[in-house]
C-alpha positions in Angstrom: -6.0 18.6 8.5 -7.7 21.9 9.2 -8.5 22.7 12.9 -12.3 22.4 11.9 -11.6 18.8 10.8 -12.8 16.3 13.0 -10.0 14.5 14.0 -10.0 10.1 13.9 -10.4 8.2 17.4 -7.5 6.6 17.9 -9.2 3.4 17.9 -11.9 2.3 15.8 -14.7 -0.4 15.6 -17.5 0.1 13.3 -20.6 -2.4 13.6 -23.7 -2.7 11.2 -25.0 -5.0 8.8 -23.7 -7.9 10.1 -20.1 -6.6 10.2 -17.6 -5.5 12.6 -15.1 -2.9 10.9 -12.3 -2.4 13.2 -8.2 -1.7 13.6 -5.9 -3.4 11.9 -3.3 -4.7 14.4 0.1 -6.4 14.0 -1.7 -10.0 15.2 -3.1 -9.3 11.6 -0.1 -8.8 9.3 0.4 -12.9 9.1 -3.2 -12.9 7.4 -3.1 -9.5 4.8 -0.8 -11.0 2.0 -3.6 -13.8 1.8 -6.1 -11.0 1.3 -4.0 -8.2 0.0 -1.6 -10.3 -2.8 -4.2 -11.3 -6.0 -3.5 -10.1 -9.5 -7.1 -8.4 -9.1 -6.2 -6.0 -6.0 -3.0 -5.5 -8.3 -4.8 -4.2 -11.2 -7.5 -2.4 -10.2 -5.9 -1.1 -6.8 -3.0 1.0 -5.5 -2.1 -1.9 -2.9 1.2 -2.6 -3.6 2.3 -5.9 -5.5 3.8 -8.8 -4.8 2.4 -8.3 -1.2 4.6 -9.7 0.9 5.4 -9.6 4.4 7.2 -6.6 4.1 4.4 -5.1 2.5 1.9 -6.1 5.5 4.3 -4.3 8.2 4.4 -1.3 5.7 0.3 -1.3 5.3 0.0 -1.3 8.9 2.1 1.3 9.6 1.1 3.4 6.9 -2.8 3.4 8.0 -1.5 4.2 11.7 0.2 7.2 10.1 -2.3 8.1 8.1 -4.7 8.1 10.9 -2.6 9.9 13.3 -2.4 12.8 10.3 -6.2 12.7 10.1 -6.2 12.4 6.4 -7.3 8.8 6.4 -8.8 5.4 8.0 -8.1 1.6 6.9 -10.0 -0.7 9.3 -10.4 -4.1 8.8 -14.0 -5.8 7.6 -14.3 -8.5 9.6 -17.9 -10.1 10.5 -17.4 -10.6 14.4 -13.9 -8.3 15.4 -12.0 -11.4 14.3 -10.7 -12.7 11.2 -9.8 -10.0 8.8 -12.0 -10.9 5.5 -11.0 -7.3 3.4 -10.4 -4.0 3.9 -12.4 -0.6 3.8 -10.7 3.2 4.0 -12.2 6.5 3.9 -9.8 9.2 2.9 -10.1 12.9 3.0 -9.2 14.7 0.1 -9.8 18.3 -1.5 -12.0 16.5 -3.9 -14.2 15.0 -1.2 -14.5 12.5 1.3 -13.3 8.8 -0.6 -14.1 5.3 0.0 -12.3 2.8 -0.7 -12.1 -1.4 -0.7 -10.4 -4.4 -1.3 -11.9 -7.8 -0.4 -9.5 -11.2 0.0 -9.9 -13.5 -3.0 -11.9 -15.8 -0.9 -14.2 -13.9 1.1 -15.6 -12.7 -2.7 -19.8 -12.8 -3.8 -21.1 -12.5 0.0 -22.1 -8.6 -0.5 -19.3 -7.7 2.4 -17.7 -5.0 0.2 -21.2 -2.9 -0.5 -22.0 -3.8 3.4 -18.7 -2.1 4.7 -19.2 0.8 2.1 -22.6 1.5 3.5 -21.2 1.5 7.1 -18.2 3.6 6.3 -20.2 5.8 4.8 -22.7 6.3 7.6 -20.4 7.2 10.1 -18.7 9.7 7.3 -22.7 11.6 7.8 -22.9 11.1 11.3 -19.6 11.0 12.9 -17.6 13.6 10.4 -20.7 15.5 9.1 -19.7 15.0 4.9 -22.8 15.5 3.0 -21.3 13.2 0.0 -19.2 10.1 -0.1 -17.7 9.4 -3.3 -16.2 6.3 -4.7 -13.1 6.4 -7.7 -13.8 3.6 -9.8 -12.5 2.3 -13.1 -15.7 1.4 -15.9 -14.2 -2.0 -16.2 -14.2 -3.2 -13.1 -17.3 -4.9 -13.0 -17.3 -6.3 -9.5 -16.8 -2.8 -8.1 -19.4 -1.1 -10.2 -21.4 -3.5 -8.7 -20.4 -2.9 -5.6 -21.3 0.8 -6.1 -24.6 0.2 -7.3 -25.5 -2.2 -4.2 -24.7 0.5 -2.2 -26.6 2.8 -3.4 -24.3 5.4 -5.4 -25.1 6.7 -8.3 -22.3 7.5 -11.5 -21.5 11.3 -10.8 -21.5 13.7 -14.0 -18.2 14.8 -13.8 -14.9 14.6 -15.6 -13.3 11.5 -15.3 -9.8 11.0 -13.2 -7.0 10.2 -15.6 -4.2 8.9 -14.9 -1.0 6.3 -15.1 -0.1 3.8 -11.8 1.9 0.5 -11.7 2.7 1.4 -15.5 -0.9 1.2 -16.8 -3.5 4.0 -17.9 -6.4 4.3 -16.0 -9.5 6.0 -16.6 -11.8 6.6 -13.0 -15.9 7.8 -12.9 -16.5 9.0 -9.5 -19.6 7.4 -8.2 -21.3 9.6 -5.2 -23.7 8.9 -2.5 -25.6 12.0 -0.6 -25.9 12.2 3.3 -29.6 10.5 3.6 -31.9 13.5 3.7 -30.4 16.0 1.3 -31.3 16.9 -1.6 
């Protein structure tokens, strides 16, 4: 992280649209292999698989590390600071400034993945100054083109990422939305 980066609060809690993004803490790790281990998140994420346990204690201190290095934040979408329903991250990159989601099986068709996008994304404007917010997304995946469109980003016209993870080709469009106001 550059000196002119702002750096992350060392805690987080992000209300709008009816939803409290917050920390993850360790009273969560009992509930993220419910949310986290689905052959969907498999596919079309990074998130490891089987998601285990192990995996929740690694996740947890991963996204402390990751804040603590400035180059990322994983918080929790929750709808009152309780329950963990999915997770949101925004990551800096040379690229740009990513968002990112994953929403427990369950907790699926209620809108809370283009919701958190929309209020990750505003603090990116206001809080870290970005003027874009871009989302890397496979053609395929239907449910998160969706959730790109509901949130108001629009397909990029750029090269698409290419690339090979958990043994599988992949294919990304980068989706972008612009800081409200600019051009």
């Amino acid at each position: 992280m550059s000196s002119t980066t702002p750096s992350f609060p060392d805690r987080m809690e992000l209300t709008g649209e009816g939803l409290v993004l917050r920390d993850w803490t360790a009273a969560d790790l009992a509930s993220m292999p419910e949310l986290f281990d689905h052959p969907d998140i498999a596919y079309w994420t990074p998130i490891v698989s089987p998601f285990d346990d192990e995996a929740a204690r690694n996740r947890l201190n991963r996204a402390r590390e990751l804040r603590t290095q400035g180059t990322a934040l994983l918080l929790a979408i929750t709808v009152d600071g309780g329950a963990p329903l999915g997770e949101v991250m925004l990551k800096r990159a040379p690229e740009g400034t990513e968002l990112g989601y994953a929403l427990g099986p369950a907790h699926r068709g209620r809108g809370l993945a283009a919701r958190a996008v929309r209020v990750m994304a505003a603090y990116a404007f206001e809080q870290l100054g970005v003027e874009r917010v871009i989302l890397e997304l496979e053609a395929e995946n239907a449910s998160s083109v969706g959730v790109a469109t509901r949130a108001g980003f629009r397909l990029l016209d750029v090269p698409p990422i290419t690339g090979e993870e958990k043994g599988r080709p992949y294919v990304l469009q980068t989706w972008g939305l612009d800081r409200p106001g600019s051009a």
